[in-house]
C-alpha positions in Angstrom: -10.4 -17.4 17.6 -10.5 -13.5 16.8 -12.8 -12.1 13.8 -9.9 -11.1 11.7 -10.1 -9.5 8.3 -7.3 -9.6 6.3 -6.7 -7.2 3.4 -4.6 -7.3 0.3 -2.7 -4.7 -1.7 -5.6 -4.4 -4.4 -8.0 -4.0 -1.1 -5.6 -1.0 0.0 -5.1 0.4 -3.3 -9.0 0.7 -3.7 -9.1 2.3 0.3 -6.5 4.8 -1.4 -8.0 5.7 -4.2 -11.1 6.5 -2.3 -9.6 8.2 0.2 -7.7 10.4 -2.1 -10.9 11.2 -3.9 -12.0 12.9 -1.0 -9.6 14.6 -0.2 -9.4 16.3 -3.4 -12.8 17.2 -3.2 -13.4 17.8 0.4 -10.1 19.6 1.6 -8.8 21.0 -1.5 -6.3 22.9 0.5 -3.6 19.8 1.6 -0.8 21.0 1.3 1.4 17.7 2.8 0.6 14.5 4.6 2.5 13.2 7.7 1.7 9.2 8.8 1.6 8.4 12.5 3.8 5.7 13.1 3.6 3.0 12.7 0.1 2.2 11.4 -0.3 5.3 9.4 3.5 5.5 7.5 2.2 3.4 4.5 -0.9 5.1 4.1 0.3 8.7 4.6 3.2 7.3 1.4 0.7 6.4 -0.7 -1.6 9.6 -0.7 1.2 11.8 -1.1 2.3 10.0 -4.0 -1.6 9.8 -5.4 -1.3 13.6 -4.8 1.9 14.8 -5.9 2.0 16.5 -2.6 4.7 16.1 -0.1 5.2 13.4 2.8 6.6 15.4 5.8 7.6 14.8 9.2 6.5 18.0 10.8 2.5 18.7 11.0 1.6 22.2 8.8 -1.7 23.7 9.4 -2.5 22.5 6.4 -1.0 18.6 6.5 -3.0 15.7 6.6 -2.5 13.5 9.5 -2.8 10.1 8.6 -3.7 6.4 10.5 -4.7 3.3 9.1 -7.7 2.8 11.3 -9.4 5.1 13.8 -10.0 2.2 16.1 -10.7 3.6 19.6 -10.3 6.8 18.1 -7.0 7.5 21.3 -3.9 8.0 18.9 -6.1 10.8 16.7 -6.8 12.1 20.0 -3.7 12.5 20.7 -1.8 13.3 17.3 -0.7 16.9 16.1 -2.6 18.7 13.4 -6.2 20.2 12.1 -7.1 17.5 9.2 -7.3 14.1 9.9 -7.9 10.8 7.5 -8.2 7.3 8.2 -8.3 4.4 5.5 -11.1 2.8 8.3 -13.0 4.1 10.9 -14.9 1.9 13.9 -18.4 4.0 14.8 -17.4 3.0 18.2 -14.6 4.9 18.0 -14.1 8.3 20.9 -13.0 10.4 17.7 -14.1 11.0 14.2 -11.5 11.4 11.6 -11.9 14.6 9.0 -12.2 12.3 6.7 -11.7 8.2 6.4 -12.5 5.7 2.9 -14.4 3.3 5.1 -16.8 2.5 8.1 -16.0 -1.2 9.3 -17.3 -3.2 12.5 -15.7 -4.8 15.5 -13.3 -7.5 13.2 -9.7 -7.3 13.6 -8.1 -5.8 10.6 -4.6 -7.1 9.4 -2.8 -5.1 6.8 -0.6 -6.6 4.1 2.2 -4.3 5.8 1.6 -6.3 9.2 2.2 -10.0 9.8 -0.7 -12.2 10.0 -0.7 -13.9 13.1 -0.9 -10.2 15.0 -2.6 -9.8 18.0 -5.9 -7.7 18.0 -5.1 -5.5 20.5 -3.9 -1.6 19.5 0.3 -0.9 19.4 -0.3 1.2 22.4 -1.8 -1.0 24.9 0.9 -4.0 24.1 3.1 -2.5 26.9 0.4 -2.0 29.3 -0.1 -5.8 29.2 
């Protein structure tokens, strides 16, 4: 059986909130947040709202890019953009987000958005398998 932890709205709403507190302290000059898909969608719609400041689908130099987890730390690696926020970040992790709400360990994280019995392996290795 996987470690799996599995989170509910309240738990996201508090991620959000301190996540958003950051930001407006830390990188006062957002302008606009863009979500990777298809972890970072919800998350990336829930700042923006938080911050009266617009979702978008084209990276700015100053938009926020925005993941639910930097896991292996590959899809930040890879994503468009300067600024960078996570609602959780693995130390293990090949990248470090600009900024993310919290540090968590090797467990599986499931999101309310996501269904429960998910697989703990990352989006982009499922059609490697």
């Amino acid at each position: 059986m996987e470690d799996k932890i599995y989170l509910t709205w309240r738990d996201i709403q508090v991620l959000i909130h301190t996540l958003t507190t950051r930001i407006i302290t830390e990188l006062p000059n957002i302008d606009s947040v863009y979500g990777l898909p298809r972890g970072g969608l919800i998350p990336a719609v829930l700042i923006s709202h938080q911050l009266e400041i617009p979702f978008t689908l084209t990276v700015g130099k100053n938009t926020l890019v925005v993941d639910d987890i930097c896991d292996t730390g590959k899809t930040f690696q890879d994503a468009p953009g300067v600024y960078t926020a996570a609602l959780h970040y693995k130390k293990t992790a090949s990248f470090i987000p600009t900024l993310y709400a919290k540090e968590v360990g090797d467990a599986w994280i499931v999101y309310p958005w996501e269904r429960e019995d998910s697989k703990a392996i990352a989006d982009y290795l499922l059609g490697q398998l």
